[in-house]
N, C-alpha and C positions, 0 to 999 in steps of 0.2 A: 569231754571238755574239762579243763580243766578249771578248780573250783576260782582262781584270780579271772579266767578269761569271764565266767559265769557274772562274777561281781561288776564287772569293766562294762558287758551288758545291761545291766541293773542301772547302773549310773547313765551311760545312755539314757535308757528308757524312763528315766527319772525326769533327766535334765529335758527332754524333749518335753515331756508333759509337763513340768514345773513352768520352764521358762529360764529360769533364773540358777542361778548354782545355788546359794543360799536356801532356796525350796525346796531344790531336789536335793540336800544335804539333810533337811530337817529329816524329805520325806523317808529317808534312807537310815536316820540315825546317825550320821555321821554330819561334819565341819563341812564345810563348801570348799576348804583346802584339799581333803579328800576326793571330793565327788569328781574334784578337778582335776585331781591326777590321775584318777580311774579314767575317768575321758579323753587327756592326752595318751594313755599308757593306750587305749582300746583306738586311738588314731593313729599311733605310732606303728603298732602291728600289723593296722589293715592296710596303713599307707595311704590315708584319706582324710578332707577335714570335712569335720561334720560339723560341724556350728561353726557360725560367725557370731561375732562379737557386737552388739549395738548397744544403743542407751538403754533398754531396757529391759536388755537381759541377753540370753542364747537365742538366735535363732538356725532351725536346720536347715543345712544345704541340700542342694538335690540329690548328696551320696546319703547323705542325714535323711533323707524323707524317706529313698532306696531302704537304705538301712530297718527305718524305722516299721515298715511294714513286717521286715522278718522278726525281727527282733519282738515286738507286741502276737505275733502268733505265738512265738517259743514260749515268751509269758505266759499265754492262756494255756498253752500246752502242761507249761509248770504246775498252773493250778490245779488244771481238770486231774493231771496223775496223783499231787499231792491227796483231791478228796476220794479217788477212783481207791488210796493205797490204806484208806480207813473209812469203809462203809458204813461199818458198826456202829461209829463215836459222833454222828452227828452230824450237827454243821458246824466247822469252826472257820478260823481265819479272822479276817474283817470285809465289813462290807458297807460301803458308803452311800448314803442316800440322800439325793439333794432335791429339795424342795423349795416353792413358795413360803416366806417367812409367813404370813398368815398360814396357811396350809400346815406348814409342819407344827407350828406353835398351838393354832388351836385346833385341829381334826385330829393329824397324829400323835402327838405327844401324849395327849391321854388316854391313847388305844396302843401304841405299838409298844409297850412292855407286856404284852401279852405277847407278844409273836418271840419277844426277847426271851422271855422265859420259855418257853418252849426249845429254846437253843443256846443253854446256856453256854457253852463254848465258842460262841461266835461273838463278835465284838462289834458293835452295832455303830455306826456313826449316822445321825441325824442333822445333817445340815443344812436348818432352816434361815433362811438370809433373805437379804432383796438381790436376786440375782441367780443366776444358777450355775452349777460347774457341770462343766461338760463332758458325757459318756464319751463323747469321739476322741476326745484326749485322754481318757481313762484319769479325768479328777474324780468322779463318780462311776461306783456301778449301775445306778439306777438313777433317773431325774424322771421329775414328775416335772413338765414345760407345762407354757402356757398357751404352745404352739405346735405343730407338727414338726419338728426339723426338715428342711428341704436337702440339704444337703450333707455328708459325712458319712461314715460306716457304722451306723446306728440301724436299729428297728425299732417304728415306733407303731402304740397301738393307742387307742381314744382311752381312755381309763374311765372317767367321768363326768357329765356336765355337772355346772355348779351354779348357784342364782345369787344375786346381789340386788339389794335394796337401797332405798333411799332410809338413813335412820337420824333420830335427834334423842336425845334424853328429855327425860319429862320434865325436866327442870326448864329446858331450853322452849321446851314448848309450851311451858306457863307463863314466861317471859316475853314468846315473841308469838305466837299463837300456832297453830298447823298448818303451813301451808296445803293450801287442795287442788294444785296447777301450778305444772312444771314451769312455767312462766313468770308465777310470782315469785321462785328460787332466785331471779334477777335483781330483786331488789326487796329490802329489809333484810334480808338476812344470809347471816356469815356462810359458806361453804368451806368444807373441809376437805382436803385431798391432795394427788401427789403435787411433788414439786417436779413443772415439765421439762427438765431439761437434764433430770434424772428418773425421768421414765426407762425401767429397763427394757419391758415388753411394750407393744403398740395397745395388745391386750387389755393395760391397767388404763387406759385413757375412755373414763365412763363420761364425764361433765357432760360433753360436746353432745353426749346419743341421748343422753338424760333431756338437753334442750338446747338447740344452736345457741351459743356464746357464753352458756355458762362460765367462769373459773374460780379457782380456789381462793381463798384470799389466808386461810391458814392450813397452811403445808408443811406434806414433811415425807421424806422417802418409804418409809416405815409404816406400814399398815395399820402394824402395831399400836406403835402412836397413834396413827389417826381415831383406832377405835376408843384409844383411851383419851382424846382430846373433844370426840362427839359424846365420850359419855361424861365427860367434864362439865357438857353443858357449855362449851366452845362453838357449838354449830353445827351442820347439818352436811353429814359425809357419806357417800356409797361404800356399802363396806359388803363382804361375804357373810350370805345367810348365817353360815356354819360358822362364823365368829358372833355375829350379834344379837340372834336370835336366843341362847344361852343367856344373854347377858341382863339381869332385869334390871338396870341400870339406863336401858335403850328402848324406842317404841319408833313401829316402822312410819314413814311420813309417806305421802300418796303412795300407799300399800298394793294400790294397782299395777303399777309401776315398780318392773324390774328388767332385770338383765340378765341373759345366759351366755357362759364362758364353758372352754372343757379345759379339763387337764389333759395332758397329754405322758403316757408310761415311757420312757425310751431307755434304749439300754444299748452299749457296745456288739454290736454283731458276733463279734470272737470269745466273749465271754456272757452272753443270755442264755447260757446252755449250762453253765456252771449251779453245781445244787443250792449256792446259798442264794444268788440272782435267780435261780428257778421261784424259789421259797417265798423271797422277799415279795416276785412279783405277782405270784398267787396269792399271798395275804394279801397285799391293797386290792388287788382287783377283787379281793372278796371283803375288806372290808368297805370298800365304797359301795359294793354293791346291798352290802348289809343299811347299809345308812344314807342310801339315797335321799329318804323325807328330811334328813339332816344337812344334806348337798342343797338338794332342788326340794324346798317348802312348798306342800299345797299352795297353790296362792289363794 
């Protein structure tokens, strides 16, 4: 193959997963003038259109979707020869990993530069957000969900349960006392939590199990935030063990009372077999495993 037709593929396989030309130009290196005429130049030759045009980006047609199956093997093919042609030298490349913004902000972050050093030639992206990017599109090699995927060319495996409390700061509780019954969270005091109508997962919807009709009265997408708004001494928020329990800023409120969640490991079918997705996915399963009492607290 010749190395323009090779390029003409890349953009393809760019603009399918991006969405947009602008993205898959970022993702590529190159202008979205570019990415665009690699894409007419690679319809031109096949004699086919593979995207339509809409408001809100590219999307593929059914020669585009055809296409897209072969085209995402020959990738993975690209990569497995690339590490197959340097055993010696490690892991390199990049490799992206998408998580829970609680999750990756406070459990990973301060453990996976340990797995980074161990490979210094690989290029690590960690992207923790409220949201996740998805293996079946190849925006991630690896996502940590907060659900099993039903559908797509994914494998997924359980990684780890997690436990969540009800927490306040002490200040909050000098203020307004302890509640001792999920019932009295109804009235005198504030609750903290998401905003429902930017719930990503069904998952992060705790109020309701904690007590029929509970709701937030200050909100925010951001777990983040939340945990820094309940240790403000702003109110009383369900947050994850493994963010609050750390924190002595926080003391848990009916301590009896909690919740269990898993994560869930998933990964692209055609590239789980690849040595740095091999790697990446044997380190968490081993470091959750190392830190379960960190996950799920004695109760």
């Amino acid at each position: 193959m010749h190395a323009d037709d090779w390029s003409d593929y890349q953009a393809f396989l760019a603009i399918a997963r991006a969405g947009q030309l602008a993205r898959a130009g970022a993702a590529l290196g190159v202008d979205a003038t570019t990415a665009g005429r690699r894409l007419r130049r690679l319809e031109a030759r096949l004699g086919l259109t593979l995207f339509e045009q809409t408001r809100e980006g590219q999307v593929l047609t059914e020669a585009g979707e055809n296409l897209l199956v072969a085209v995402e093997a020959m990738a993975a093919a690209a990569a497995g020869i690339g590490e197959a042609a340097h055993p010696g030298e490690g892991l390199s490349g990049t490799l992206r990993v998408s998580v829970s913004e609680g999750f990756g902000s406070a459990f990973l972050a301060p453990r996976i530069g340990e797995f980074a050093a161990r490979h210094p030639a690989l290029t690590l992206d960690l992207v923790a957000s409220s949201g996740f990017l998805s293996p079946s599109r190849h925006e991630a090699d690896i996502a940590v969900m907060l659900s099993r995927p039903r559908t797509g060319p994914v494998v997924a495996r359980k990684l780890s349960d997690y436990a969540l409390r009800l927490y306040a700061s002490r200040a909050y509780i000098d203020r307004h006392g302890a509640p001792e019954r999920e019932a009295v969270l109804a009235s005198g005091h504030r609750l903290v939590g998401y905003i429902p109508d930017l719930i990503y997962a069904p998952e992060l919807r705790y109020l309701d199990e904690i007590h029929p009709g509970l709701a937030a009265t200050l909100r925010s997408p951001s777990i983040v935030a939340q945990q820094r708004l309940v240790a403000s001494g702003a109110g009383i928020g369900v947050l994850p063990c493994f963010m609050a329990e750390g924190d002595a800023r926080l003391m848990p409120v009916i301590p009896q009372r909690r919740i269990l969640r898993s994560f869930w490991l998933v990964t692209h079918k055609d590239t789980r077999r690849l040595a740095r997705v091999r790697a990446a996915m044997d380190w968490l399963i081993e470091t959750t495993a190392n830190n379960r009492a960190v996950l799920v607290p004695p109760v």
